[in-house]
C-alpha positions, 0 to 999 in steps of 0.5 A: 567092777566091784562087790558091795555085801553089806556083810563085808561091815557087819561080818556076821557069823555065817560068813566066811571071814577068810573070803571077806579079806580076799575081797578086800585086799583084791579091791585094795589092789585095783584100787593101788593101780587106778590111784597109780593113773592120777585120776581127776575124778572118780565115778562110782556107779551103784544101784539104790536098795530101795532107800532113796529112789523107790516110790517118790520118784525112780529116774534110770539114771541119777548123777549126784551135784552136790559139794558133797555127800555122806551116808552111814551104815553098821557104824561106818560114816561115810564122807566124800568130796563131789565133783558138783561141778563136773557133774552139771557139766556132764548132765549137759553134755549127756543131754546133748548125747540124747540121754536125761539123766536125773540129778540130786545134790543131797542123795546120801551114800549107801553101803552100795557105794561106800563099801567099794568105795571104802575098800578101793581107798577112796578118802576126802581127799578125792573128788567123787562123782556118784551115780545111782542106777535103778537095778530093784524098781520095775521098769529098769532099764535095759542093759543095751540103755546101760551099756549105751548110757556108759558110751556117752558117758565116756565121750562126755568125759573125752569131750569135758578133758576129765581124766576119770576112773569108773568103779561099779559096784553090785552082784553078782548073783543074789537074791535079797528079801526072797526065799531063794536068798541062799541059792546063788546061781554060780554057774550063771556068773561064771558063764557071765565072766567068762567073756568078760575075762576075755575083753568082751565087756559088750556081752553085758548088753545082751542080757534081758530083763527076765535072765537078770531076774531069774539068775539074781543079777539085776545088780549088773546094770551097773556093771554094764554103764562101766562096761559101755564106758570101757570098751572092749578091753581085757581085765588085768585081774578077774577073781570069783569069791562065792558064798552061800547068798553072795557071789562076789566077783571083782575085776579090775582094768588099769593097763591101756588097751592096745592101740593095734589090731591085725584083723584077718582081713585088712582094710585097703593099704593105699600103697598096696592099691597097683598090687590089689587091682592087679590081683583083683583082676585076677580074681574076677576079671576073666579077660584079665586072667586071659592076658595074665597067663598070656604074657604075665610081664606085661601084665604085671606093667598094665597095672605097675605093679612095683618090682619087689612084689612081681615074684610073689604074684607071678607065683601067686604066692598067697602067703607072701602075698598076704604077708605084704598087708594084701587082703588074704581074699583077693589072693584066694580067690585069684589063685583058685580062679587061674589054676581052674 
């Protein structure tokens, strides 16, 4: 998730040069480390400034077909290789995933996407994949449809084999073209990362047309398709560069998700099933309770329960109990319920 100011090419006066080379070396970085993933394709993610799908036609959702693409801004030319192919494809399997996206084969590439695009590395060479997001013509859609588009978008993906990164571009706050262009809202965007810098990308679904507007983030619809198409994962590097009508934030992902989790509360282990029903009876079963306090050894022989947790229930260990991948409640509640 990337920043695309058109100032990073123009680098007027009125910019801090200093903040404009952090940019780039930090976008430089995140893309080393997605280069080092031996990616087949490219998708840069970038909304429309008004230029291309404005008020001929304004689809939520546009995937570029074409063999290639070029644009050009403040004397930078931009060329790149589209994944044509990939595209139709993908436009098919999101068809069957419930969404409609447009498609374009001579949609040009903007400074939205070529100033990401320049500054991660991206050259000829590589097989790209564009896709426009209406963030500026009312009615867009909502972050939850972005958030669900990147979903699909990713099992389309899985479902083609096609080892893909996702580079968004846009934000955070800003607001061009109106009298509040030199008022950023910084506090929102750092409240904003703040969940993303913790692996909760899913929190970009929750933001409203209205908070997107009046904090000058429309621009993160975009960040939320990639996010939808991520998952829940946390960034490897999160960086915050404001100015005074931009505030620029870059976060990158490269390394895996882990494959585990230890939640509080486990499923049911099927090896643990004589050992659960055990305490389970306890916990809710007063004629169980009864025949436990009565003759534990029997009752640890009615439910077969294997030798090497015997002690730890005839103890109603909780901890050790728990330890062994029981669900902590049953022991919980066991334990209160026979010393009551």
């Amino acid at each position: 998730m990337l920043p695309h100011a058109p100032q990073f090419f123009t680098q007027p006066d009125t910019e801090d040069k200093a903040a404009i080379t952090r940019v780039q070396n930090v976008a430089r970085t995140i893309g080393e480390h997605l280069r080092a993933l031996r990616p087949e394709l490219w998708i840069v993610i970038a909304n429309d400034h008004a230029q291309q799908f404005f008020h001929q036609c304004a689809p939520p959702f546009t995937l570029h077909v074409g063999g290639e693409a070029r644009g050009n801004f403040a004397g930078r030319t931009f060329h790149y290789k589209v994944a044509g192919d990939i595209g139709l494809a993908l436009i098919r399997a999101l068809y069957d995933e419930g969404f409609d996206p447009a498609f374009s084969s001579t949609a040009e590439i903007d400074y939205a996407l070529g100033i990401p695009m320049t500054h991660i590395g991206l050259t000829l060479g590589d097989r790209v994949l564009p896709l426009y997001v209406n963030a500026y013509l009312p009615p867009q859609p909502t972050m939850q449809r972005c958030y669900a588009f990147g979903q699909a978008l990713a099992r389309s993906l899985t479902l083609l084999g096609i080892r893909a990164v996702v580079v968004a571009s846009g934000g955070m706050s800003h607001f061009p073209g109106t009298a509040q262009y030199a008022n950023p809202n910084l506090a929102f965007d750092y409240s904003v990362l703040e969940p993303l810098r913790a692996g909760h990308l899913k929190s970009l679904a929750g933001y409203s047309e209205k908070t997107l507007d009046d904090t000058g983030n429309i621009e993160l619809r975009c960040w939320a398709v990639a996010a939808g198409a991520l998952g829940d994962r946390t960034p490897d590097i999160v960086q915050m560069d404001p100015s005074w009508h931009h505030n620029y934030a870059s976060l990158g992902w490269w390394s895996p998700p882990p494959n585990t989790t230890t939640p509080h509360y486990p499923s049911i282990d099927p090896a643990l099933v004589p050992l659960t029903t055990a305490i389970h009876g306890l916990a809710h079963d007063s004629a169980e309770r009864a025949q436990f306090i009565a003759d534990p050894a029997a009752y640890l022989r009615k439910h077969r329960v294997d030798e090497k947790y015997a002690a730890m229930l005839l103890a109603l260990d909780m901890n050790a109990l728990t330890a062994t991948g029981v669900h902590p409640l049953v022991p919980f509640l066991a334990r209160l319920q026979v010393e009551r």
